[in-house]
ZAFIVEX-980488 format. One record per residue (C-alpha): residue in three letters; x, y, z. Coordinates in steps of 0.02 Angstrom, whole numbers, plus 32768, in hexadecimal, padded with zeros to 4 digits. Layout:
! residues N
residuo	c1	c2	c3
ALA	X	Y	Z;
...
This chain:
! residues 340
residuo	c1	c2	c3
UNK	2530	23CB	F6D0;
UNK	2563	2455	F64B;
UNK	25F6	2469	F6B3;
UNK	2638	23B9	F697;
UNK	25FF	23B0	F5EC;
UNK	2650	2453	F5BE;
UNK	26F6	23FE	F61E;
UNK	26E7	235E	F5A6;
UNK	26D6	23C4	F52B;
UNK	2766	2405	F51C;
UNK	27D4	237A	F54E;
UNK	277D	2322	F4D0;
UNK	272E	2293	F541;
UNK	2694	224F	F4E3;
UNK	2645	21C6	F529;
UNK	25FF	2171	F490;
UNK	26C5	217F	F44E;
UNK	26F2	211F	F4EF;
UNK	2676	2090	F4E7;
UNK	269E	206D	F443;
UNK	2749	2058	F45C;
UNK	2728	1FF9	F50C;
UNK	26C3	1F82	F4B5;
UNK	274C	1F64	F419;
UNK	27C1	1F51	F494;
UNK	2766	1ED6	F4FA;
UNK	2734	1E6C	F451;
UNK	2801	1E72	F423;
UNK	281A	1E1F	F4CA;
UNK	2798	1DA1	F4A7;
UNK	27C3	1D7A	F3FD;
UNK	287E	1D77	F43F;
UNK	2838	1CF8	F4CC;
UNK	27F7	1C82	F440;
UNK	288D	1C9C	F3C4;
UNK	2917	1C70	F443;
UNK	28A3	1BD2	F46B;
UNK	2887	1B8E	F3C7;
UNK	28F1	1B11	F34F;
UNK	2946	1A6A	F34B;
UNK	294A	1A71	F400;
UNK	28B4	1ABB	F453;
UNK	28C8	1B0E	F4FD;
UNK	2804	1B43	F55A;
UNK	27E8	1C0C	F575;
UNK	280F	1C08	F61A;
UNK	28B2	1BB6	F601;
UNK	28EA	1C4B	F5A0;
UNK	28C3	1CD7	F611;
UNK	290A	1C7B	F699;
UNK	29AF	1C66	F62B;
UNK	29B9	1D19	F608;
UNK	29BF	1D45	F6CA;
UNK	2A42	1CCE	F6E0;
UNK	2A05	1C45	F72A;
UNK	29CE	1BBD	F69D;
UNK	2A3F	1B20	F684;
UNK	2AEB	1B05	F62D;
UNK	2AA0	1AB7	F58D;
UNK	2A22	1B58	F57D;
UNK	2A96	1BCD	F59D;
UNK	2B0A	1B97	F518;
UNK	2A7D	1B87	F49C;
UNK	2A3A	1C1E	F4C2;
UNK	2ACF	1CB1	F4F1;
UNK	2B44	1C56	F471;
UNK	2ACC	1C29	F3D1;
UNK	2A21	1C80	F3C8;
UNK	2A34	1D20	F43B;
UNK	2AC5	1D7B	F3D2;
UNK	2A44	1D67	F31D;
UNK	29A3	1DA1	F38B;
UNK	2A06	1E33	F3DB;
UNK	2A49	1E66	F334;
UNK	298A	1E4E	F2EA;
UNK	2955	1ED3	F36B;
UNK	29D7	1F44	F362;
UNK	29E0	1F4B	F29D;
UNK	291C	1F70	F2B4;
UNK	2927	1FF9	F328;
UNK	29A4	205A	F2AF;
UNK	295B	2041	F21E;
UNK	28BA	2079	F25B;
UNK	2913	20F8	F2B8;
UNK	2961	2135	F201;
UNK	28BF	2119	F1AB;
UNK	286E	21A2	F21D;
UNK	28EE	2224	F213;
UNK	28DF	2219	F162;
UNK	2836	2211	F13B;
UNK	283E	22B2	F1BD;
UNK	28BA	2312	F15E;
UNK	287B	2300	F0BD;
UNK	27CB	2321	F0FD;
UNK	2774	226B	F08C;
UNK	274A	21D6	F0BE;
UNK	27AE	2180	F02F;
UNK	2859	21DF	F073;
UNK	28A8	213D	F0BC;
UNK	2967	2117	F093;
UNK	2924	2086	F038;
UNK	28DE	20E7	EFB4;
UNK	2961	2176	EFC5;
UNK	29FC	2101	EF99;
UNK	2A54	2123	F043;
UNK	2A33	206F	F055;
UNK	2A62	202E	EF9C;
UNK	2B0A	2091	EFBF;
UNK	2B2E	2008	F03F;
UNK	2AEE	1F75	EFE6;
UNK	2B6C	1FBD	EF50;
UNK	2BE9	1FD1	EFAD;
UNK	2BEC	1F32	F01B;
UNK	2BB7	1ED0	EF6D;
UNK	2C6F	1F17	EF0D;
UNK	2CB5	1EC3	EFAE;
UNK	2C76	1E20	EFA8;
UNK	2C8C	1E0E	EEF9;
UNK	2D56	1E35	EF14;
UNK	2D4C	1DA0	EF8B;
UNK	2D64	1E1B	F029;
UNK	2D3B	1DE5	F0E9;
UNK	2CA3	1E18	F14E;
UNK	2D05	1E93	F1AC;
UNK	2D26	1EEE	F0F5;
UNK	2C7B	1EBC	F0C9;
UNK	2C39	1F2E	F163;
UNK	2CC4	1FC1	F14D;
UNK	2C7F	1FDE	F0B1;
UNK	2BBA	1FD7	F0B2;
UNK	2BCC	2059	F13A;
UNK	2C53	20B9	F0C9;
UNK	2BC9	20AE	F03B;
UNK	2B3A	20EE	F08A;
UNK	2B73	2174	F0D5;
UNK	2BC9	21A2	F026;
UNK	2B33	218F	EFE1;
UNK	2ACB	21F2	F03C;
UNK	2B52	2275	F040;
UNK	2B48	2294	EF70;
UNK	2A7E	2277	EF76;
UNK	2A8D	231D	EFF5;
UNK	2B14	2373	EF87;
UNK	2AA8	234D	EEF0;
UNK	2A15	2390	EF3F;
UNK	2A5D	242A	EF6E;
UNK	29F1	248E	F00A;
UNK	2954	2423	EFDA;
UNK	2964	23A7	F06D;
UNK	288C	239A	F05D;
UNK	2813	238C	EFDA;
UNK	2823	2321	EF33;
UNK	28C2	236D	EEE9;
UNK	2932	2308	EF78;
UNK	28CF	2272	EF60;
UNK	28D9	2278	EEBB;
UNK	29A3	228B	EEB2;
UNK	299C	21FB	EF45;
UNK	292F	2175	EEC3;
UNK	29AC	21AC	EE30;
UNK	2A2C	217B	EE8B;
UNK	29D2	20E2	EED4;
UNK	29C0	20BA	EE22;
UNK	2A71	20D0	EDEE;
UNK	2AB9	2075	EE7C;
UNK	2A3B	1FE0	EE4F;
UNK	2A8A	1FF3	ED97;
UNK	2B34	1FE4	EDEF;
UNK	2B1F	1F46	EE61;
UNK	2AC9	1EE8	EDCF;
UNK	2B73	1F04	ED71;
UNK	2BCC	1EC0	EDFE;
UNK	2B64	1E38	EDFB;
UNK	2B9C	1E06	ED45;
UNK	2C43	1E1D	ED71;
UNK	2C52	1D93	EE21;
UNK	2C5A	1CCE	EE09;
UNK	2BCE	1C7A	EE3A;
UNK	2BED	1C3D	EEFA;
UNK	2C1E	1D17	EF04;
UNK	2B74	1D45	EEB2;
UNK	2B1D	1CD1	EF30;
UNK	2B85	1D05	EFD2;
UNK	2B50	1DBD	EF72;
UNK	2A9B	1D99	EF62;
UNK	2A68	1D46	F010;
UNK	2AC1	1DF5	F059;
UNK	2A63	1E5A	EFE0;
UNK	29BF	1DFE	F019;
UNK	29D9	1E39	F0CE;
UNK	29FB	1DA8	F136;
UNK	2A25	1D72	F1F4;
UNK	2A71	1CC2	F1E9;
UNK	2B14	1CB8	F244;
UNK	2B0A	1D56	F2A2;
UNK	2B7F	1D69	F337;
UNK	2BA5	1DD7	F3A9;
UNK	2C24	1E41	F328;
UNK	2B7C	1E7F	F2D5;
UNK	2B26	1E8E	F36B;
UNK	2BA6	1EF9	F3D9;
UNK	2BCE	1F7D	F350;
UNK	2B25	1FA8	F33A;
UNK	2AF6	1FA6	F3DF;
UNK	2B98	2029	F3FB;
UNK	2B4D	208A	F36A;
UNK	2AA8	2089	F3AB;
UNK	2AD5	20C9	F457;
UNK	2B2D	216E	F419;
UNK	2AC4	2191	F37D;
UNK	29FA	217F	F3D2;
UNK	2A26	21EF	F479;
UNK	2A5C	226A	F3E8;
UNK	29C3	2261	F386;
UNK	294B	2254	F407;
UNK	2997	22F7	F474;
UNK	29E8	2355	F3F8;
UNK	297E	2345	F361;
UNK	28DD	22F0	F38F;
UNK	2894	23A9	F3D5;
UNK	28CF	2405	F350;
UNK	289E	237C	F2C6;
UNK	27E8	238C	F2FD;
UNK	27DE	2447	F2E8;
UNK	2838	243E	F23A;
UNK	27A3	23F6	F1F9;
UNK	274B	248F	F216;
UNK	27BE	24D6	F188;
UNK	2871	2531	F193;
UNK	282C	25D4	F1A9;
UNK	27D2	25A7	F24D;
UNK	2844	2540	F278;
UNK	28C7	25D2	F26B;
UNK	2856	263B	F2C7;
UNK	284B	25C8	F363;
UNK	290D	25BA	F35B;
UNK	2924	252C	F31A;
UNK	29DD	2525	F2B5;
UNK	299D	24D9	F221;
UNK	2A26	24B6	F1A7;
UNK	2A7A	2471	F24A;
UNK	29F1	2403	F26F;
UNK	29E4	23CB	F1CC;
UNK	2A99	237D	F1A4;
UNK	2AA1	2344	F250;
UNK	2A1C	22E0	F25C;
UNK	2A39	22A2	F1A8;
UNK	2ADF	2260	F1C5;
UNK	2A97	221F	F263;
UNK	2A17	21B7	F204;
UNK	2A98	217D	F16F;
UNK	2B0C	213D	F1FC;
UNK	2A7F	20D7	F24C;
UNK	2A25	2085	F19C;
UNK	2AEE	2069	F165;
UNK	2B22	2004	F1F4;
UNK	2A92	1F9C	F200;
UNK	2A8F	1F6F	F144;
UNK	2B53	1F51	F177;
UNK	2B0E	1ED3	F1F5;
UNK	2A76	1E75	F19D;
UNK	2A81	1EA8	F0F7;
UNK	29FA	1F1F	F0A8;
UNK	2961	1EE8	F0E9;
UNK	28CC	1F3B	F08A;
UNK	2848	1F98	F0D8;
UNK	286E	1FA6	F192;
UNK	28A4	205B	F185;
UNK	27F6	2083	F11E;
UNK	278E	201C	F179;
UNK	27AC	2035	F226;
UNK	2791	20DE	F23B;
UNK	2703	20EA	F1C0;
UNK	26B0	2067	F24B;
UNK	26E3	20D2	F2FB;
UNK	26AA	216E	F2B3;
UNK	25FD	211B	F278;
UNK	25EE	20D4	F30C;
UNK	262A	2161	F385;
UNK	25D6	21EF	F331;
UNK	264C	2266	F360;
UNK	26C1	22EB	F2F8;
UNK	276D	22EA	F2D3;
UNK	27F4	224E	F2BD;
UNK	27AE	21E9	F346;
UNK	285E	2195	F373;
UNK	2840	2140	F413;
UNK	27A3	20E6	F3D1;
UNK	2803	20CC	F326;
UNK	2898	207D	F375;
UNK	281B	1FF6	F3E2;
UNK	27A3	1FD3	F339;
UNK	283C	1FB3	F2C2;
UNK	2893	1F53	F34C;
UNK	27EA	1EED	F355;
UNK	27DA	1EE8	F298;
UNK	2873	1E9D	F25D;
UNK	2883	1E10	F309;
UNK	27D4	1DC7	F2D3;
UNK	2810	1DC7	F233;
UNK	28A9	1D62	F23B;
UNK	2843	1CDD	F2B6;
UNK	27EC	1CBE	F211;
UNK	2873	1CBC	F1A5;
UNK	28C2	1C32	F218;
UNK	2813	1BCD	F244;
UNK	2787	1BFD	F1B2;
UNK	27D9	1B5F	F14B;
UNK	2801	1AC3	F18F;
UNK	2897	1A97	F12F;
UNK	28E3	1B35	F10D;
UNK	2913	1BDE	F148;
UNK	28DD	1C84	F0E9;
UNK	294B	1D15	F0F2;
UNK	290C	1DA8	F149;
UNK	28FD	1E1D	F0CC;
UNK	2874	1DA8	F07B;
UNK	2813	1DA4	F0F2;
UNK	2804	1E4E	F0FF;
UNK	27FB	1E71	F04E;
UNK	2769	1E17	F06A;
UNK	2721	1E71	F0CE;
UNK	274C	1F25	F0B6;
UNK	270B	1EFF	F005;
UNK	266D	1ED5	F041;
UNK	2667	1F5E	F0B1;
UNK	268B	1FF4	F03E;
UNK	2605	1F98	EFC2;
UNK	257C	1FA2	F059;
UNK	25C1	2057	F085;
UNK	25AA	20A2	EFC1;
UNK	2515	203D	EFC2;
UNK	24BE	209C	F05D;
UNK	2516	2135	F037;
UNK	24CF	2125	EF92;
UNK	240B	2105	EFCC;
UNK	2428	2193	F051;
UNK	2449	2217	EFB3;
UNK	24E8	223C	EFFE;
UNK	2553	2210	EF6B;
């Protein structure tokens, strides 16, 4: 028994970790199951899965591999790396609050990809640029910041320049007619409608080089920075290194996923506030991270499509919504608990 545990240990398998993220993932299926099965032309559960393995009927396989799979898959995936991103950061900078939401790694994008619209550019451009953004963004924050990658001086520099960048996109706003300022404002909502696969691939692409680098490469080392640099250095662990890598790692992920579906609020903060409560265990807690914000932001957009009868919410609403209510509960309880 100590024998395995001392094995698990050190690969860092923790059982609670996986059960959370097995039972996120199994609720994204569900959810998914329901999703691709609801609108104007209702298909039953078991219809869908059998369409997914290839064997449903002409009429469901058009509706469903041609009009609602490419938005769902881009749902998940968008999830997965901004929860993914959210982790890394709020792991680096050693606070709960250290999200690229509040750091303006994601308000880079949303400036960028806002000048864009607002000079009448394509989708393509649109995309090109909110990734160009955020990682430019996060790039001065860290410049800025100098060596203090933790604590409040880098979060501090990162909600200046949120700030700043908020200044800059409501001057844009002044400046675009009105049918640019509300193309501009349903992207800078966060929104799914009339996703293809061109979101969906990219980020998928993205997601398949960036996570295998996080999770090998930085994941181990990211859990014993928390202990503090000097330990850290003391196990081996190249710190600086670590550090930028994983940074730029994290920039690229919350940047292309704003690219695809807009800046949706909260799913980076939220997600892995909600795997690490629930998993109990140190460090960035990626794999159960990835599965929550996955989970998170498909229920989500099923009620932005079906909580009103005659309309559809954008995404980012809904979880306005409800990452607003959750950091209310969380300084609430936080609060009773003499914690903060």
């Amino acid at each position: 028994m100590d024998k395995t545990r001392s094995i698990g240990s050190r690969v860092g398998v923790r059982p609670r970790a996986v059960a959370v993220g097995a039972l996120a993932l199994i609720g994204t299926f569900v959810v998914s199951v329901f999703g691709l099965g609801t609108g104007d032309f209702e298909i039953a559960p078991v219809d869908v899965v059998t369409t997914l393995f290839g064997e449903g009927n002409p009429a469901h396989e058009f509706i469903i591999g041609e009009l609602r799979l490419p938005r769902l898959i881009t749902a998940i995936l968008v999830g997965a790396a901004m929860a993914a991103s959210g982790a890394v950061f709020q792991s680096l900078v050693r606070n709960p609050l250290g999200s690229p939401d509040m750091l303006g790694v994601t308000n880079g994008a949303s400036t960028a990809a806002l000048a864009v619209v607002i000079l009448g550019g394509t989708s393509t451009q649109l995309s090109i640029a909110a990734v160009a953004g955020g990682l430019a963004a996060t790039l001065l924050v860290r410049l800025i910041a100098g060596r203090a990658l933790h604590g409040f001086r880098f979060i501090l520099v990162g909600i200046g320049m949120a700030a700043i960048l908020t200044g800059i996109s409501g001057y844009l706003l002044t400046r675009g007619v009105q049918m640019e300022n509300a193309r501009a404002l349903l992207w800078l909502t966060g929104n799914l409608d009339g996703r293809d696969w061109g979101q969906a691939v990219p980020m998928a692409l993205v997601l398949a080089v960036v996570l295998p680098f996080l999770l090998l490469a930085c994941g181990p080392g990211l859990r014993i920075l928390e202990m503090g640099d000097d330990s850290a250095s003391a196990l081996g662990v190249p710190v600086s290194l670590l550090r930028n890598g994983a940074l730029l790692a994290a920039a690229l992920l919350i940047s292309f996923a704003a690219a695809s579906a807009g800046p949706v609020l909260f799913v980076a903060l939220i997600a892995p506030h909600l795997a690490k409560r629930m998993s109990r265990a140190p460090g960035p807690n990626l794999l159960p991270s990835i599965a929550v914000g996955a989970l998170l932001l498909t229920g989500a957009d099923f009620l932005a499509q079906h909580a009103l009868d005659d309309q559809t919410l954008p995404v980012g609403v809904v979880t306005g919504l409800l990452g607003g209510g959750y950091l209310v509960w969380l300084l609430t309880t936080e609060r009773r608990a003499g914690r903060i």
